[in-house]
MARVEXDO-127760 format. One line per field, with one value per residue (C-alpha): residue in three letters; x, y, z. Coordinates in Angstrom, 1 decimal. Example, Ala and Ser with C-alpha at 12.3 -4.5 7.8 and 13.67 -1.06 7.14 Angstrom:
// residues 2
code c(ala / ser)
c1 c(12.3 / 13.7)
c2 c(-4.5 / -1.1)
c3 c(7.8 / 7.1)
// end
This chain:
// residues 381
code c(unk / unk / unk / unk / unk / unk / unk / unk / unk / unk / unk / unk / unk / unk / unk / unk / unk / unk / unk / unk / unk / unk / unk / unk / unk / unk / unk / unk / unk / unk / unk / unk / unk / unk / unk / unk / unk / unk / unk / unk / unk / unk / unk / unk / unk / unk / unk / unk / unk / unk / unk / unk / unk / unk / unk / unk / unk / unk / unk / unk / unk / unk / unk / unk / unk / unk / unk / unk / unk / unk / unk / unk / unk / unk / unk / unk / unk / unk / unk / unk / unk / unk / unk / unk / unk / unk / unk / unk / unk / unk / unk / unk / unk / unk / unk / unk / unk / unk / unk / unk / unk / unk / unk / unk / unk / unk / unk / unk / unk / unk / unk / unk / unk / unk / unk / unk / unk / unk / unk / unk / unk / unk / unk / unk / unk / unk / unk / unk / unk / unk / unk / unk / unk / unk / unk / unk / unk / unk / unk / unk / unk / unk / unk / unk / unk / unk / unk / unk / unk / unk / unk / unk / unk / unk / unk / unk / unk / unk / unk / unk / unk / unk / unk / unk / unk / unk / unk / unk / unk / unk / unk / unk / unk / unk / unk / unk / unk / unk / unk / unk / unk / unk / unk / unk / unk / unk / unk / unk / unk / unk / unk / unk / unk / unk / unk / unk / unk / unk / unk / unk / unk / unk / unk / unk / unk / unk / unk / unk / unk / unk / unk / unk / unk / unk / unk / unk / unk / unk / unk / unk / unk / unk / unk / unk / unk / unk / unk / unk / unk / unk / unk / unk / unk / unk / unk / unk / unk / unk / unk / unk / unk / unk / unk / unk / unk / unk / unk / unk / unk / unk / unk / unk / unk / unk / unk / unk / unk / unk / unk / unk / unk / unk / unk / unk / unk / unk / unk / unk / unk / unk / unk / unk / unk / unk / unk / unk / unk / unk / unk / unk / unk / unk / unk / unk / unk / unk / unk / unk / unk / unk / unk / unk / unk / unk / unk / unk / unk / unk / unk / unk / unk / unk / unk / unk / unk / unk / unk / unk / unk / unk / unk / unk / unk / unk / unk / unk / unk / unk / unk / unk / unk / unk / unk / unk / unk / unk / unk / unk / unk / unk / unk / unk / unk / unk / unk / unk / unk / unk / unk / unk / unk / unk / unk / unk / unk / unk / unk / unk / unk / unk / unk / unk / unk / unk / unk / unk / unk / unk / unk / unk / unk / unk / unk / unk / unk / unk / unk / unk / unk / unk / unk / unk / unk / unk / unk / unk / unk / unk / unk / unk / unk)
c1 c(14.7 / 18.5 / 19.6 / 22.3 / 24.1 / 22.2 / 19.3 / 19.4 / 20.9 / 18.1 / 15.5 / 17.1 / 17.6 / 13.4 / 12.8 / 14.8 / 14.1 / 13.5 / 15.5 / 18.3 / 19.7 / 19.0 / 20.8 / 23.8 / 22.5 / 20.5 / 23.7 / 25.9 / 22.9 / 23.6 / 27.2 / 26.4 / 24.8 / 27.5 / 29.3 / 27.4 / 28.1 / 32.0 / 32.3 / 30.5 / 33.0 / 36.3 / 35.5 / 34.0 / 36.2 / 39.4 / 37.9 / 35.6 / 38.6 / 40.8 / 38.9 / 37.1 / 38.7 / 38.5 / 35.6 / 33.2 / 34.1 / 33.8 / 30.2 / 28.8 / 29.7 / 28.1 / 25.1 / 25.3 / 25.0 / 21.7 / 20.0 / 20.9 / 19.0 / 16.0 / 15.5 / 16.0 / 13.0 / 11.1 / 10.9 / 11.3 / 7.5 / 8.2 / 9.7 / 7.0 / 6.2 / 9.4 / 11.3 / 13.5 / 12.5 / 14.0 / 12.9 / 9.6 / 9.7 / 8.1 / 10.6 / 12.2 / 12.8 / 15.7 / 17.0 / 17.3 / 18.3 / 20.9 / 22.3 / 22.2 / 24.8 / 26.8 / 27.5 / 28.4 / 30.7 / 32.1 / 32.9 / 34.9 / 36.9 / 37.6 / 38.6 / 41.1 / 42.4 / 43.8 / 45.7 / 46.7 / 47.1 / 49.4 / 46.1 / 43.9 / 46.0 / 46.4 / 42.3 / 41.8 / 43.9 / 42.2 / 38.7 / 40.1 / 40.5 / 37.7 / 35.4 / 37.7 / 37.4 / 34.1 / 33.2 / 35.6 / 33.4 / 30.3 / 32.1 / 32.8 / 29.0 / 27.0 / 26.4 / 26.2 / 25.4 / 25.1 / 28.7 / 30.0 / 28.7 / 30.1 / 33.6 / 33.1 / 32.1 / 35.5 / 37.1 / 36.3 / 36.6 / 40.1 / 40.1 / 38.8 / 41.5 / 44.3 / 41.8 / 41.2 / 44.7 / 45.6 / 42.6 / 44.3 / 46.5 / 44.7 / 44.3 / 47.7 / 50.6 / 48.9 / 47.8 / 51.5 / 52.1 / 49.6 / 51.0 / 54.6 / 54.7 / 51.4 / 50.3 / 47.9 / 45.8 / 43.0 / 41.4 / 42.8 / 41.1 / 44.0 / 43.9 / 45.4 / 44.4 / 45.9 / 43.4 / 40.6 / 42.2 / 40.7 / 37.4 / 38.5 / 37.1 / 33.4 / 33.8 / 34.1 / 31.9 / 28.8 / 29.2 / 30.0 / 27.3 / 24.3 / 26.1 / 27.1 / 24.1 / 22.2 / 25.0 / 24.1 / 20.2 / 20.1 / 23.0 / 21.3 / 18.0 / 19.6 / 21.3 / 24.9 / 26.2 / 29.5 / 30.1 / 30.5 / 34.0 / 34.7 / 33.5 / 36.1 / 39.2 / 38.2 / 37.9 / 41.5 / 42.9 / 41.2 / 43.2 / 46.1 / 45.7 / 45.6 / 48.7 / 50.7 / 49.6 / 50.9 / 54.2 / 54.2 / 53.7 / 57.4 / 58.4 / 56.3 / 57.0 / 58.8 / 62.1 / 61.3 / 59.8 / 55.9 / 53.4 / 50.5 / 46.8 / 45.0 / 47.7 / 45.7 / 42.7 / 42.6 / 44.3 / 41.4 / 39.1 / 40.6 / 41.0 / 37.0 / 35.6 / 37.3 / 36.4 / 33.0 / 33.3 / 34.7 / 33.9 / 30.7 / 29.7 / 30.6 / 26.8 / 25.6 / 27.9 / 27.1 / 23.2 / 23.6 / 25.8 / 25.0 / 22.1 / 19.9 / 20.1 / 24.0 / 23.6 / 24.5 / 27.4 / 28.7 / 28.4 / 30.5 / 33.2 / 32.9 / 33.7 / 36.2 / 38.3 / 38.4 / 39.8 / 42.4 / 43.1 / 43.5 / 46.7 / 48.4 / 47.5 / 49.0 / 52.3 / 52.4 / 51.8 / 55.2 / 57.3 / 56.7 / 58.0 / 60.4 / 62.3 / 60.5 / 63.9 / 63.6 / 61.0 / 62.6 / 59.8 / 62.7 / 64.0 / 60.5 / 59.6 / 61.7 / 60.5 / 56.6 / 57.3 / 59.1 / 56.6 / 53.8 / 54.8 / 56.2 / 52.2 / 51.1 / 52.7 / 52.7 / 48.9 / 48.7 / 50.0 / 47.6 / 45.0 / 46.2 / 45.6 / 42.2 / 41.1 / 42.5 / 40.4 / 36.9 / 35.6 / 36.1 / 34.6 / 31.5 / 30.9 / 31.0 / 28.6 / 26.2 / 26.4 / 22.8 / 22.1 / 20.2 / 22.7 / 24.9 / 22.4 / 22.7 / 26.7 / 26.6 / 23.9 / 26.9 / 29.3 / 27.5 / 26.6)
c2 c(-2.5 / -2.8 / -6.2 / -7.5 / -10.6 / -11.4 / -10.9 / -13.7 / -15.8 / -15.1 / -15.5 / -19.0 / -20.0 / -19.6 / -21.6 / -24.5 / -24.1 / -27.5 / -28.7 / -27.4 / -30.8 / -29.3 / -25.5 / -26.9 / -27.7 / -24.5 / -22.4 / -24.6 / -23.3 / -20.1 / -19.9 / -21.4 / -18.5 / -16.0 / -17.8 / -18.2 / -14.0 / -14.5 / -17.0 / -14.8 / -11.4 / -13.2 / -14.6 / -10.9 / -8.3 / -9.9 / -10.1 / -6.8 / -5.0 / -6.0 / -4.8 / -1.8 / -0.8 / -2.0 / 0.5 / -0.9 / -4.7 / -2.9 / -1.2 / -4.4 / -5.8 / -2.7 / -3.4 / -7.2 / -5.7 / -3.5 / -6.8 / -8.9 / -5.9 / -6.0 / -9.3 / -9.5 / -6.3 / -8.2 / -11.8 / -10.6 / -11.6 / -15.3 / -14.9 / -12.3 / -13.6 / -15.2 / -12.2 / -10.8 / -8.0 / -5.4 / -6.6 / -6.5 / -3.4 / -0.3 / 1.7 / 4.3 / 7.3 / 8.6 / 5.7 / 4.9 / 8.4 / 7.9 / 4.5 / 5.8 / 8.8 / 5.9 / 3.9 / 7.0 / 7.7 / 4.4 / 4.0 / 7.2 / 6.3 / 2.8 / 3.8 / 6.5 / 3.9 / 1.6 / 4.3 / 3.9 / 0.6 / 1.2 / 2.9 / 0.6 / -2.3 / -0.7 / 0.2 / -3.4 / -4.5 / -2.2 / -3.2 / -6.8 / -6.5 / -4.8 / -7.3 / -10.4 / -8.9 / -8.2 / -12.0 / -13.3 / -11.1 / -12.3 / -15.8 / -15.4 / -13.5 / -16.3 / -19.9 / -23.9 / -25.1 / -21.3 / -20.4 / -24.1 / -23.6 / -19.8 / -21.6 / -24.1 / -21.2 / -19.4 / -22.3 / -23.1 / -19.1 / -19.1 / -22.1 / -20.5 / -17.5 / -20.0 / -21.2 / -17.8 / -17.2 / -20.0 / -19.0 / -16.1 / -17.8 / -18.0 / -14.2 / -13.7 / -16.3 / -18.9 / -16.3 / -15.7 / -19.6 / -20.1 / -16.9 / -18.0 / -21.6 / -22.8 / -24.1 / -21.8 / -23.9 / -26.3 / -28.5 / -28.0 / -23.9 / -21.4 / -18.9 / -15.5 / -14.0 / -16.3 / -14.8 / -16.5 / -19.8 / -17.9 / -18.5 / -22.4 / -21.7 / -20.6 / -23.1 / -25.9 / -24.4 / -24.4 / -28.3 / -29.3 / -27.4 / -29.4 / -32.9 / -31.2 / -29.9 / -33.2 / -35.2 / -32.9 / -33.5 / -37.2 / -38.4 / -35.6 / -37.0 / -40.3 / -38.9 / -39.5 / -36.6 / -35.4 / -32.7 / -29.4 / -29.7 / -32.7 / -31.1 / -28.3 / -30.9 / -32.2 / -28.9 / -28.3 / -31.0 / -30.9 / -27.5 / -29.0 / -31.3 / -28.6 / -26.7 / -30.6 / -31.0 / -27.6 / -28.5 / -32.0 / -30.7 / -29.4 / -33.3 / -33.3 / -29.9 / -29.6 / -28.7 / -25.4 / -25.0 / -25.5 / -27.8 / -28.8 / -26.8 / -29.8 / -29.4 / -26.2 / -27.8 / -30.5 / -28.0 / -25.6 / -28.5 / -29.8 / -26.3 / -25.3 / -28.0 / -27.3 / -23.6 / -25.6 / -27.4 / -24.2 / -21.1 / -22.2 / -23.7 / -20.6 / -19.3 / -22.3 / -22.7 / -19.5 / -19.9 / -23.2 / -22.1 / -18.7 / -17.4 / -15.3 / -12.1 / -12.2 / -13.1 / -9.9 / -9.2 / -12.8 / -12.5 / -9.2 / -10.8 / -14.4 / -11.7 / -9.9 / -13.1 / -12.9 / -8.8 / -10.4 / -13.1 / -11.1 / -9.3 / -12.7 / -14.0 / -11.4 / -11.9 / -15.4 / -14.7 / -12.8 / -16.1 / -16.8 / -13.3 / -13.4 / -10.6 / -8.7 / -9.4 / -13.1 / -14.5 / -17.5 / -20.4 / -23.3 / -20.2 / -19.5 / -22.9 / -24.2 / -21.1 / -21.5 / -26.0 / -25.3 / -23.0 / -24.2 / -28.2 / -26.0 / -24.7 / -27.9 / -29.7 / -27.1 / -26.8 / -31.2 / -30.7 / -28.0 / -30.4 / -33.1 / -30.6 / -29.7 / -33.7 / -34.2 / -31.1 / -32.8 / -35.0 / -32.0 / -29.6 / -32.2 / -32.3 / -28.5 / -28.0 / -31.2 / -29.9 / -29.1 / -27.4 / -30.9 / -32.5 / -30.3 / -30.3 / -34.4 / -34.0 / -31.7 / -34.2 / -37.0 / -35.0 / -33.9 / -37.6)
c3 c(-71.4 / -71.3 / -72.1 / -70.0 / -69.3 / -65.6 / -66.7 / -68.7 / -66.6 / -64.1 / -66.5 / -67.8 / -63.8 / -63.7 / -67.0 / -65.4 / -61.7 / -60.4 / -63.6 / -63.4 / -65.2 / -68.4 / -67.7 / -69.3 / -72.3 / -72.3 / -71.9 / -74.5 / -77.0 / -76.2 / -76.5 / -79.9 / -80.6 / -79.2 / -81.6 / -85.1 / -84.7 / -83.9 / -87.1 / -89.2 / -87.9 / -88.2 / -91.9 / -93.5 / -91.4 / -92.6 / -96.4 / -96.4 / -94.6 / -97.3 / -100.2 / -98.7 / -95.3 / -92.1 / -90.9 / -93.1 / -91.8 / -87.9 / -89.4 / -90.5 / -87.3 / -85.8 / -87.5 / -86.2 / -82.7 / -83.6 / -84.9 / -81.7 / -79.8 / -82.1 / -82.1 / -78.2 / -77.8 / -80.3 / -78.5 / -75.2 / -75.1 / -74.9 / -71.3 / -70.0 / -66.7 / -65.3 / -65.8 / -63.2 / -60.7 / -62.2 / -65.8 / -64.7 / -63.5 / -65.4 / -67.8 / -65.9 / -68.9 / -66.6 / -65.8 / -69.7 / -70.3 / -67.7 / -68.7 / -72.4 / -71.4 / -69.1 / -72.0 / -74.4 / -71.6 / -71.0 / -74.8 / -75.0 / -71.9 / -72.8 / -77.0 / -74.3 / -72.3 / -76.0 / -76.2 / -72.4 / -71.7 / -68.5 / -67.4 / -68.0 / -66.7 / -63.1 / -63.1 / -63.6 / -61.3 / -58.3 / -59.7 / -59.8 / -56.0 / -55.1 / -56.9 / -55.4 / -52.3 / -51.7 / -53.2 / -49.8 / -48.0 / -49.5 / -48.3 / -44.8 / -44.5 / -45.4 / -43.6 / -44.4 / -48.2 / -49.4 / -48.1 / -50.1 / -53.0 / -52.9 / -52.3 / -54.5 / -57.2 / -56.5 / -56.8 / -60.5 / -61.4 / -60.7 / -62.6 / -65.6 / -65.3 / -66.0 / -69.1 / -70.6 / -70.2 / -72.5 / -74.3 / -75.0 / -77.4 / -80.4 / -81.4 / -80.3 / -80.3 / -82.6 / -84.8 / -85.7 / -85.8 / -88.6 / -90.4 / -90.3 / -90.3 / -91.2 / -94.6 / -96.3 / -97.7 / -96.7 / -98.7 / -102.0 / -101.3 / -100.8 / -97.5 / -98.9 / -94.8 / -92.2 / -89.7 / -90.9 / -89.5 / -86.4 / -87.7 / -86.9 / -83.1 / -83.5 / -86.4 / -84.0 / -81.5 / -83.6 / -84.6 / -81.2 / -79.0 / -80.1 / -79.4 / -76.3 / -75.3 / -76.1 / -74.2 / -71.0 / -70.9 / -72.3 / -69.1 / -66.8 / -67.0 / -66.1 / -63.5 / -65.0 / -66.3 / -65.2 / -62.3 / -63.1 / -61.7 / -63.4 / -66.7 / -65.8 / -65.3 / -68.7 / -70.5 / -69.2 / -70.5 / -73.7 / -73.7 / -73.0 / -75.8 / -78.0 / -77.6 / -77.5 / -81.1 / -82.1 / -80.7 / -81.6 / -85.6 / -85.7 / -86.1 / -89.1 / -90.7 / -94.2 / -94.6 / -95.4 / -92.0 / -93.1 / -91.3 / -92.5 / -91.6 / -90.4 / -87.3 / -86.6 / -87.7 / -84.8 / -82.1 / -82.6 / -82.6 / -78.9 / -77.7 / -78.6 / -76.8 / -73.8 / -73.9 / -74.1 / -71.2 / -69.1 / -70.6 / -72.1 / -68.6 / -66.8 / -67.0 / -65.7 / -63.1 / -61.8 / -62.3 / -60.1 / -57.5 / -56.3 / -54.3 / -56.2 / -54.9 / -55.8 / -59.2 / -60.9 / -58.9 / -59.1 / -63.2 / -63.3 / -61.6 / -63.9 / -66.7 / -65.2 / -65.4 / -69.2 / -68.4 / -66.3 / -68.3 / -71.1 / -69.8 / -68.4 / -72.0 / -73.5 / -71.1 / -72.2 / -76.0 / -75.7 / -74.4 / -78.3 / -80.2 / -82.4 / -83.9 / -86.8 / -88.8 / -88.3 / -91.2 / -91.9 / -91.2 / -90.1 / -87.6 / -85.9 / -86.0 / -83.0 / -81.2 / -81.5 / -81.1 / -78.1 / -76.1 / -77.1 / -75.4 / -72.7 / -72.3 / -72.9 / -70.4 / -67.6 / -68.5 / -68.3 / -64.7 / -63.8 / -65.3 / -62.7 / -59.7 / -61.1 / -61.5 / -57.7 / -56.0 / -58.0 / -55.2 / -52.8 / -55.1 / -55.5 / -51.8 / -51.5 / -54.2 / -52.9 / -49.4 / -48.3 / -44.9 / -43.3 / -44.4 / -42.3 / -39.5 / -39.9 / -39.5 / -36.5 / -34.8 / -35.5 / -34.1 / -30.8 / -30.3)
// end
C-alpha cells in the first residue's frame, strides 16, 4: 500500500527481466518524471512565495505530493502480477497503522534536527557506517559473479558521492553566482528571482531524458551501448565541464563584473546530463547489479549518498563565501571564477581516475560464475 523507492525498482527489474537492455531507458523516464515535479516547484515557490508567502508555495507542493500518491494507488493496476512479495501481500491494517505513526514521528524529528544540525550531522555519520559496513559485510558473505558485481556496485556508489557533492553546488554556491554576478535576464524576459535560474536543471533534464533514453534502447538492442561505468566516467566529466564554463565566463564578464546568463545556461545544460548519466543511472545500476533479496537495503544506502553528499557539498559551497559586506559584482567575481576552475579541474582529474578503473569495472560486472569455473579449470591445468 505504501509506495516506496524498491518497490519500484523491483517491480521495473520484473518488467525487464531478460531485457534488462532497456532498464536504462526505463529509469531515465522516470527521472524525467521526478523532475517535470522539481521544474514545476522551483518556478511557483519562488513566484507564489513572493506574492502570498512561502507556506502557500510549500502547500501547493504539498498538494503535488498527494496527487503523485493518487495516481500511483490508482494505476497500481497495470503492474498487478509482477509485483514484489511484499506488494503482493494482503494489507496489514497495523502495519499501516504503524508505518502511518513512523512517518508522523520521523517528520517531527527530522523538522527538530534543522534546528540541530550538529545532531543530525553525527547521526548520519553512525548511520553512514553502519549501512557501509554491513554492505562490506554483505561483500565478503557472498561468492563468484554475485560478490563482483557487489564490488563493482560499491565502486560506482562512491563514485556518485563525489557527483552529488558537486551536485551540491547549484542550490548553494552557484545559486549565489547567478545572484551576484549573473545577468538577469534571458531572452530579452527579465528574472526579478535569481532562483528560478535553478529551474535551468529539471529544465534540461526533461529535454534530454527522451533522447537519452532512446539513445540507450536503439545502441542496447544492437549491443553497443556504453557500460554502465563508462556512462559514469562520462557523466563526470560532463560535470566537470560545467563548472570550467562558470569559471571560464570571468574572461567575458563586463566591467561592472556581470556575465552573461547563457554562461549558466550551458553550465546547467553540461551539468544535467551528467547528473543523467550518474544520478539518473543509479536505479538501474542497482536493479542490474545486486541480487534480489538485497535490493531494498542496497537502495537505502544508494540514497544515503545524496545525505552524505549533502554535508561535503555544503563544505565545498563555503570555499566560495564572501563576506555579507562585500556586494560589489567585480569583487566576488574573482572569488566565484577562481573556485569554480579549481572544481573543475580537480573534478577533470577525478574524471581521468574514473575512465582508467572502466575496463576493470566491466570485467567485475561481466564476471559470470562459469566463467569463473572456466578460469579455475585454467588455472588447475
Amino acid at each position: 500500500m505504501v509506495s516506496s523507492r524498491p518497490t519500484r525498482l523491483r517491480c521495473s527489474r520484473k518488467l525487464y527481466e531478460g531485457d534488462e537492455s532497456h532498464l536504462d531507458s526505463a529509469f531515465t523516464m522516470y527521472y524525467m518524471a521526478v523532475n517535470i515535479g522539481s521544474f514545476i516547484s522551483m518556478l511557483l515557490v519562488p513566484i507564489i512565495g513572493g506574492m502570498y508567502g512561502l507556506s502557500l508555495g510549500f502547500s501547493i507542493c504539498a498538494m503535488g505530493l498527494v496527487l503523485a500518491v493518487g495516481s500511483f494507488v490508482g494505476f497500481r493496476y497495470l503492474v498487478r502480477g509482477i509485483d514484489s512479495p511484499a506488494g503482493a501481500a494482503p494489507l496489514s491494517l497495523p502495519k499501516l497503522g504503524a508505518t502511518i505513526v513512523g512517518v508522523i514521528a520521523m517528520t517531527a524529528f527530522s523538522a527538530w534536527m534543522l534546528s540541530h544540525l550538529s545532531v543530525a550531522h553525527w547521526l548520519l555519520l553512525i548511520i553512514g557506517v553502519c549501512v557501509f559496513g554491513v554492505f562490506f559485510k554483505m561483500i565478503f558473505q557472498s561468492h563468484g559473479a554475485e560478490r563482483s558485481k557487489m564490488i563493482a556496485a560499491m565502486i560506482l556508489i562512491v563514485e556518485a558521492i563525489v557527483f552529488f557533492t558537486l551536485y551540491q553546488q547549484m542550490p548553494t554556491s552557484l545559486n549565489f553566482f547567478a545572484i551576484k554576478n549573473v545577468e538577469h535576464e534571458l531572452l530579452g524576459i527579465t528574472i526579478s528571482d535569481a532562483e528560478v535560474f535553478q529551474t535551468l536543471n529539471p529544465f534540461w533534464i526533461m529535454l534530454a531524458s527522451p533522447i537519452l533514453a532512446w539513445m540507450y534502447s536503439h545502441f542496447g538492442d544492437k549491443g553497443t551501448d556504453l557500460s554502465m561505468p563508462a556512462k559514469f566516467a562520462l557523466g563526470m566529466l560532463l560535470t566537470a565541464g560545467s563548472f570550467l564554463v562558470v569559471g571560464f565566463s570571468a574572461d567575458f564578464a563586463t566591467a561592472g563584473g556581470i556575465v552573461s546568463a547563457w554562461w549558466l545556461v550551458a553550465s546547467y545544460f553540461l551539468s544535467s546530463i551528467g547528473e543523467l548519466l550518474i544520478s539518473g543511472l543509479g536505479l538501474s545500476m542497482i536493479s542490474k547489479l545486486v541480487p534480489q533479496r538485497l535490493i531494498g537495503f542496497l537502495m537505502g544506502a544508494w540514497f544515503l549518498t545524496s545525505s552524505i553528499s549533502a554535508v561535503l557539498g555544503g563544505w565545498v559551497a563555503t570555499l566560495t563565501t564572501v563576506s555579507k559586506d562585500v556586494v560589489d559584482p567585480v569583487q566576488t567575481l574573482p572569488v566565484y571564477s577562481h573556485v569554480f576552475t579549481q572544481i573543475g579541474v580537480v573534478t577533470l582529474g577525478v574524471t581521468v581516475i574514473m575512465a582508467l578503473t572502466v575496463p576493470l569495472l566491466n570485467r567485475l560486472i561481466n564476471k559470470t560464475d562459469e566463467t569463473e569455473k572456466e578460469a579455475q579449470a585454467v588455472a588447475e591445468h
